[in-house]
matplotlib code that plots the C-alpha trace (Angstrom):
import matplotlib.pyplot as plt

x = [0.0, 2.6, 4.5, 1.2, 1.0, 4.5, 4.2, 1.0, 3.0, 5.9, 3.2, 1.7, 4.8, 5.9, 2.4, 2.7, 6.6, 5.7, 2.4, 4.5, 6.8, 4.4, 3.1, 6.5, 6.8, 3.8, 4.8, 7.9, 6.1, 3.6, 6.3, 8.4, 5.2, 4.1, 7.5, 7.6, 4.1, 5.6, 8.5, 6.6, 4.0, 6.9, 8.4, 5.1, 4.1, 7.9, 9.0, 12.5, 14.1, 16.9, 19.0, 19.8, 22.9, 24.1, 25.7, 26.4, 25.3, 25.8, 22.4, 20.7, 17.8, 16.0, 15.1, 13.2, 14.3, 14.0, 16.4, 16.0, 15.4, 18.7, 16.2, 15.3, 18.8, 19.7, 17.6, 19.5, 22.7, 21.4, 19.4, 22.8, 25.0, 22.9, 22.6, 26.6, 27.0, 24.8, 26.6, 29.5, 28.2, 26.8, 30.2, 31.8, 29.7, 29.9, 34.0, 33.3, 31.0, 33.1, 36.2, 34.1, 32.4, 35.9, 37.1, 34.1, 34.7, 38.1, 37.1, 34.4, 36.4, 38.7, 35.7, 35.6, 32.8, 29.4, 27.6, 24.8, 27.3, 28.6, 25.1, 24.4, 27.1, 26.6, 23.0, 24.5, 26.7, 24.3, 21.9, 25.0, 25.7, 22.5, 22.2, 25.1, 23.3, 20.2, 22.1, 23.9, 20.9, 19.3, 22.5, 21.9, 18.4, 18.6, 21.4, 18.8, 16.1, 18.0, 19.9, 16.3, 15.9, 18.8, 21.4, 24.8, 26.7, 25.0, 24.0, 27.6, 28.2, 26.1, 26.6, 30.4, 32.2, 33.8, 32.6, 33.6, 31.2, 28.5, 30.1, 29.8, 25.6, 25.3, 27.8, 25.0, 28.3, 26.6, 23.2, 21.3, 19.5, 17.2, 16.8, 14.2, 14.7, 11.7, 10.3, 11.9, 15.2, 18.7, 21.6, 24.1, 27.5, 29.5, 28.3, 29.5, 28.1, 25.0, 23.7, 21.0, 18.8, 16.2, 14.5, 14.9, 17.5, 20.2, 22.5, 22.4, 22.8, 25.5, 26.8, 25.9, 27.5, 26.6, 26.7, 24.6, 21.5, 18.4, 16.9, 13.7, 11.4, 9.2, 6.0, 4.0, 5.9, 8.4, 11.3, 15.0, 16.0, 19.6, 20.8, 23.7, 25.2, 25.4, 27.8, 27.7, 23.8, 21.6, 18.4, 15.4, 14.8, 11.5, 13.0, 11.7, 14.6, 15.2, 18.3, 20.2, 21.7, 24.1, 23.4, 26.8, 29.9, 28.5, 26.9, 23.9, 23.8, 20.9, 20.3, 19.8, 16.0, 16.2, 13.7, 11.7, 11.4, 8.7, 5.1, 2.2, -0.9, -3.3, -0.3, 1.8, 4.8, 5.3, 7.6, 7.5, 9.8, 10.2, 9.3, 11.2, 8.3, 8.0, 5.1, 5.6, 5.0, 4.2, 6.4, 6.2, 8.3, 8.2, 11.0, 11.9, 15.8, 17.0, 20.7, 22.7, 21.5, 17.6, 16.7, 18.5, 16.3, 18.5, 15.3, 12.9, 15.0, 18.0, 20.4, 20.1, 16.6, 14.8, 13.6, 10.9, 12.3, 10.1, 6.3, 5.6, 2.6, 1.9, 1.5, -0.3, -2.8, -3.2, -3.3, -6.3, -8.0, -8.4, -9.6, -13.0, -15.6, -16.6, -20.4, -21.1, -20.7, -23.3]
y = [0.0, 2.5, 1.4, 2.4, 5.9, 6.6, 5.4, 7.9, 10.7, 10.6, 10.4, 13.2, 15.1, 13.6, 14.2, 17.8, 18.3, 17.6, 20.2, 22.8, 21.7, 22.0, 25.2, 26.6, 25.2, 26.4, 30.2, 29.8, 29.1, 31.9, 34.4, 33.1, 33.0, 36.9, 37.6, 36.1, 37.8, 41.3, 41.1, 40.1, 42.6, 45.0, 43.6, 43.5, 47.0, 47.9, 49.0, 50.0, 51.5, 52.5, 53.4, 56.8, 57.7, 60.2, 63.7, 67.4, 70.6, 74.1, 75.7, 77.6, 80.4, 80.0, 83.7, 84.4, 86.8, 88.0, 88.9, 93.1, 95.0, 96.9, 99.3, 101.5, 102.1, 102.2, 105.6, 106.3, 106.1, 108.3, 111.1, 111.1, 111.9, 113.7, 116.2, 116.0, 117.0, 120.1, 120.6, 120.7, 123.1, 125.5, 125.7, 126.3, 129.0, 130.8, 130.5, 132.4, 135.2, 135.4, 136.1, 138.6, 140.3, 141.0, 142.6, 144.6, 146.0, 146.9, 148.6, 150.4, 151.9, 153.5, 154.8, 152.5, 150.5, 152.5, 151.6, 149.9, 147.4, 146.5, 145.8, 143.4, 141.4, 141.5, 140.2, 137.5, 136.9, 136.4, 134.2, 132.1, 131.6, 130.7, 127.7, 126.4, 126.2, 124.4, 121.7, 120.8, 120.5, 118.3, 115.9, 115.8, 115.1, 112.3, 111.0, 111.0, 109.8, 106.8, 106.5, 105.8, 103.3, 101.9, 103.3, 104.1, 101.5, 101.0, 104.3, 105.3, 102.6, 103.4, 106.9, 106.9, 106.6, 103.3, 101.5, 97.9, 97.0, 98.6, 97.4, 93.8, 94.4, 96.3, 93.7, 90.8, 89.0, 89.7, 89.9, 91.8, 90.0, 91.3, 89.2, 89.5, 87.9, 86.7, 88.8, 89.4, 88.2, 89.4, 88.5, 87.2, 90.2, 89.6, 87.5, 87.8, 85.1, 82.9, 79.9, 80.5, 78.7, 79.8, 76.2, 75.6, 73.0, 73.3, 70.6, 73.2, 76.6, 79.0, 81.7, 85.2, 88.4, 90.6, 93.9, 96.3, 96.3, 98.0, 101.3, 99.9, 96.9, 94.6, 96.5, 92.8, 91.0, 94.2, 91.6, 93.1, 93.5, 93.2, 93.1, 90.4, 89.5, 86.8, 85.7, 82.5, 82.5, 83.8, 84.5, 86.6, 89.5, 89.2, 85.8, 84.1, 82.7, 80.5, 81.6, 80.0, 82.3, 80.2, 81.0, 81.1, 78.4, 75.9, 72.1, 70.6, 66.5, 64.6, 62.8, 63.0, 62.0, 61.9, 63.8, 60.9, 59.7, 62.5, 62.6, 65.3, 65.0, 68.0, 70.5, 68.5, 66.5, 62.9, 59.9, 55.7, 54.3, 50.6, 49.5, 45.7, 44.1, 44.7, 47.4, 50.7, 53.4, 57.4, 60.1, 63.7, 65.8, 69.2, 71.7, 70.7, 72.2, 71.4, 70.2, 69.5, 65.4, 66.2, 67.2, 67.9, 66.6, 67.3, 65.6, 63.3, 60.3, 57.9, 56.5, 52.8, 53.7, 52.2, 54.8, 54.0, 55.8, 54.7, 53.5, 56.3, 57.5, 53.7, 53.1, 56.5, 56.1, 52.2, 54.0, 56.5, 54.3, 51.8, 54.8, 55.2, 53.3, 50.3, 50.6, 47.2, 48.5, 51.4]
z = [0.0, 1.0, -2.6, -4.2, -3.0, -3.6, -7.3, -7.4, -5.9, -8.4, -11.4, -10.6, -9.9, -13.3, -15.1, -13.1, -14.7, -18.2, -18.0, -16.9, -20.2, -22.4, -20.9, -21.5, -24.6, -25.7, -24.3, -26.2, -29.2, -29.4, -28.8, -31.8, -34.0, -33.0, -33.2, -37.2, -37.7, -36.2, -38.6, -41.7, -41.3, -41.3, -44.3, -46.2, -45.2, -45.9, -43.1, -41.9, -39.4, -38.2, -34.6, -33.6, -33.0, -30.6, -31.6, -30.5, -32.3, -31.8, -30.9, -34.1, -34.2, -37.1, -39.2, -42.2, -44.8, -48.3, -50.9, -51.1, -55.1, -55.2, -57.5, -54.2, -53.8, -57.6, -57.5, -54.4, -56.2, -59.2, -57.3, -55.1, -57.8, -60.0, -56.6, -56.2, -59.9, -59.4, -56.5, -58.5, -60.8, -58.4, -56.4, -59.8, -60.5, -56.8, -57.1, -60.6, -58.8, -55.9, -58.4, -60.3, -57.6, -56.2, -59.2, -59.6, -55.9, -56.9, -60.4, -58.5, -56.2, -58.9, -60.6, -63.4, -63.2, -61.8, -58.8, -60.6, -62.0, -58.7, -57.5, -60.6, -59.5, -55.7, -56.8, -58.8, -56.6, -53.6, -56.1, -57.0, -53.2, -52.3, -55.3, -53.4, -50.3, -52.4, -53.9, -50.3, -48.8, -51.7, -50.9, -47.3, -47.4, -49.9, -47.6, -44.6, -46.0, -47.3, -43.7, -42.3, -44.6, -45.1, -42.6, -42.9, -44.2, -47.1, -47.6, -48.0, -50.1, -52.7, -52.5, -53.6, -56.9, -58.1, -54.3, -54.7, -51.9, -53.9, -57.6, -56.4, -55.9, -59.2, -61.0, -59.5, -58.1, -54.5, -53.1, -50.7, -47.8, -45.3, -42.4, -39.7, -36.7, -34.3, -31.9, -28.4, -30.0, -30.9, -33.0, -30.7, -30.1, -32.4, -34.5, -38.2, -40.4, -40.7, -43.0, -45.5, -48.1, -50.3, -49.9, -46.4, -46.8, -43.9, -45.6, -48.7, -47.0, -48.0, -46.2, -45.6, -44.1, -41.9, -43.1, -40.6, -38.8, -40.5, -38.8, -39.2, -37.6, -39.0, -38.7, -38.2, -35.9, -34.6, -34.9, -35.0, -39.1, -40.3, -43.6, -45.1, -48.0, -49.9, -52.5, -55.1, -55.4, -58.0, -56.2, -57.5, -56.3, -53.2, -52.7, -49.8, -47.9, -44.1, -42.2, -39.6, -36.9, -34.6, -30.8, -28.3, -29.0, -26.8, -28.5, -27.0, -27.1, -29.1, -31.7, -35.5, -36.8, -40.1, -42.4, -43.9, -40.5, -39.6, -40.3, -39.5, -37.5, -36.8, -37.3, -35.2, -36.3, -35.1, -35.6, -35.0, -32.4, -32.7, -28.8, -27.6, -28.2, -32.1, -31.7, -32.5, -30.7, -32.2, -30.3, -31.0, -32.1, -30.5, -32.2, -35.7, -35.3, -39.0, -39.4, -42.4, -42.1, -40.7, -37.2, -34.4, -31.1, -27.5, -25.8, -25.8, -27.6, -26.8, -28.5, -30.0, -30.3, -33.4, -35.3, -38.5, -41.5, -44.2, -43.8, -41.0, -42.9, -43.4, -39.5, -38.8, -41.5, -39.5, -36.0, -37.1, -39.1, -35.5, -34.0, -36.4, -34.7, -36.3, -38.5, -36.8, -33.6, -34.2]

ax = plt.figure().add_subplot(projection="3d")
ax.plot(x, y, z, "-o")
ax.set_aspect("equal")
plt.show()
């Protein structure tokens, strides 16, 4: 009898053993299989992804700008010198009248010329002196009007002779950019240079120059104008254009996400991120800081993360479709 129980007890602690086998087995099995079906819904959807890997990148403020007509301050240029040529004339003239009214002084006083003839030329004189005068105030008010507009830099360079600054606008070797920065913000002291792109591209930005900062503000936003120039472009003229204006020498750590990675929702831009378990799981995207390879993120994302870089639109279009209710379940 006491044989018999022990015989039962190791058959159930065998029968016991080998359920707990299959359980396992059985665990083990389903895993693999949703782990087969994860990856080839990914490879019939064509999926991929890729890791991110960590990098460091100087901190940008992103400007919008246009690329100026030089016409405004082609009639500068010609009003300018059209005023310094009369200018030229009138002093001409007054050194003539001066001369003559001198030697009409000294004629009149040994009673060769009469009194009337010495008042002619005093009047001439005086109207000689006073066309002077005109034409030096027509330069300097063409010089302030175009000082509020443009200020001095420029203003003087357009205004001399043979200027190469100005020669290298009119020649169409350089351009003309006025940049507006956003509101509540300034360009960084000192800063000399920044990356621009008529299409937004960081990877295919050139650079510009700084060249001074405009008198006035954007009348919309009251952001901070400057004006730069740009060499090795031919832009139109009213050009839309996307600066880059680099922010202090120090480099933030992130990660790269590259652009086909990202996807828009309601105004918001998302992207996948491969979770262990083979599901994927959408992540905003907050700031879209554009570097030369994509976007720059310094939060929100690790390293060695799986990013999805092509189907996105594929998974989003799958997420909002599960979230339509059903007509069956009406």
């Amino acid at each position: 009898m006491q044989l018999l129980i022990q015989l039962t007890y190791l058959s159930l602690i065998l029968i016991s053993s080998l359920s707990y086998a299959a359980t396992d087995d059985n665990d083990e099995r389903a895993e693999q299989e949703n782990t087969h079906s994860t990856e080839s819904l990914q490879q019939t959807a064509g999926i991929k992804t890729q890791r991110l890997q960590a990098t460091s990148q100087q901190s940008e403020l992103t400007a919008q700008g246009l690329v100026s007509n030089l016409e405004p301050l082609l009639m500068l240029r010609q009003q300018y010198l059209s005023a310094q040529a009369q200018q030229d004339s009138a002093q001409a003239r007054y050194q003539e009248a001066n001369i003559n009214l001198s030697r009409t002084k000294n004629l009149h006083q040994q009673d060769i010329v009469s009194s009337r003839r010495l008042q002619e030329q005093q009047a001439q004189w005086q109207n000689d002196k006073a066309n002077l005068a005109a034409s030096s105030y027509q330069q300097q008010t063409i010089m302030a009007a175009s000082r509020l507009q443009w200020g001095d830099k420029l203003t003087n360079w357009f205004t001399q002779n043979n200027n190469q600054q100005a020669e290298q606008f009119l020649n169409h070797s350089a351009q003309l950019l006025q940049i507006t920065l956003p509101a509540n913000t300034h360009l960084p002291d000192g800063l000399q240079a920044i990356a621009v792109d008529a299409h937004g591209r960081r990877e295919q930005a050139i650079t510009a120059t700084l060249i001074s900062a405009a008198p006035q503000v954007d009348p919309i936003t009251q952001g901070e104008r400057y004006f730069f120039k740009s060499e090795g472009q031919k832009l139109a003229y009213g050009a839309h254009i996307q600066a880059w204006i680099p922010l202090g020498t120090e480099k933030n750590s992130g990660v790269i996400i590259p652009e086909t990675a990202v996807v828009w929702h309601l105004g918001q831009a998302f992207v996948f991120i491969k979770a262990e378990d083979g599901t994927f799981k959408r992540r905003p995207l907050p700031a879209l800081n554009q570097s030369e390879t994509g976007y720059f993120a310094a939060s929100g994302f690790t390293p060695a993360e799986e990013i999805v870089t092509t189907g996105a639109q594929t998974l989003l279009s799958q997420e909002l479709k599960a979230l339509i209710p059903s007509e069956d379940n009406d």
